[in-house]
MARZAFI-357150 format. One record per residue: residue number from 1; z, y, x of N, C-alpha, C, O in turn. Coordinates in steps of 0.05 Angstrom, whole numbers, m for minus. Each point is the difference from the previous one (the first is absolute). Example, Ala and Ser with C-alpha at 12.3 -4.5 7.8 and 13.67 -1.06 7.14 Angstrom:
BEGIN
num	n.w	n.v	n.u	ca.w	ca.v	ca.u	c.w	c.v	c.u	o.w	o.v	o.u
1	156	m114	264	0	24	m18	0	24	18	13	0	21
2	m27	21	m28	1	24	16	14	22	m15	4	22	10
//
This chain:
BEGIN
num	n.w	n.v	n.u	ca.w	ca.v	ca.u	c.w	c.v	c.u	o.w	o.v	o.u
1	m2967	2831	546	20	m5	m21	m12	3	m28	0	m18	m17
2	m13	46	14	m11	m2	m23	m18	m33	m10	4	m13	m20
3	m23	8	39	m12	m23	m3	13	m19	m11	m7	m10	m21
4	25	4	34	18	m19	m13	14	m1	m37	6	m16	m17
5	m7	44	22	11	4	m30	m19	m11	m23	4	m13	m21
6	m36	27	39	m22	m7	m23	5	m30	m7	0	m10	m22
7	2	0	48	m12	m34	m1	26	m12	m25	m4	m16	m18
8	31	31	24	17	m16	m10	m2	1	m46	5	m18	m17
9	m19	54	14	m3	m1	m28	m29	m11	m3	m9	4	m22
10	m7	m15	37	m33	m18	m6	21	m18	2	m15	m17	m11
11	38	3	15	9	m26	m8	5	m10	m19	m5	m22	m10
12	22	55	m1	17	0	m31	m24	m1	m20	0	m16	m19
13	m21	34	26	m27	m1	m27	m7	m23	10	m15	m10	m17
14	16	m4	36	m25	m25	m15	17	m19	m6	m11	m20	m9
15	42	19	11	22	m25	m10	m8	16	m36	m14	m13	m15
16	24	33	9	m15	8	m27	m23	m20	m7	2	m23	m7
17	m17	33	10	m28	m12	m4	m1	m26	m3	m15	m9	m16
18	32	m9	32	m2	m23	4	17	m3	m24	m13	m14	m15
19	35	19	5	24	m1	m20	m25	0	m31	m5	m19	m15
20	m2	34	16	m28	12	m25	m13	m23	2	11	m17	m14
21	m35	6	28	m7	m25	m1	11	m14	m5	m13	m12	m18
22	33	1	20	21	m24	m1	2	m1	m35	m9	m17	m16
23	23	40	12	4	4	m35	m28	1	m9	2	m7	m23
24	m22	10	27	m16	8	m16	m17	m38	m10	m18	m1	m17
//
């Protein structure tokens, strides 16, 4: 379960990341 949690906030930071690129 925990696993899953990780995988689901490594989704949220790299949709970030990807949001940052976009604007930049």
């Amino acid at each position: 379960m925990a696993a899953k949690k990780q995988i689901k906030k490594q989704q949220v930071v790299e949709k970030k990341q990807k949001r940052k690129r976009f604007k930049i």
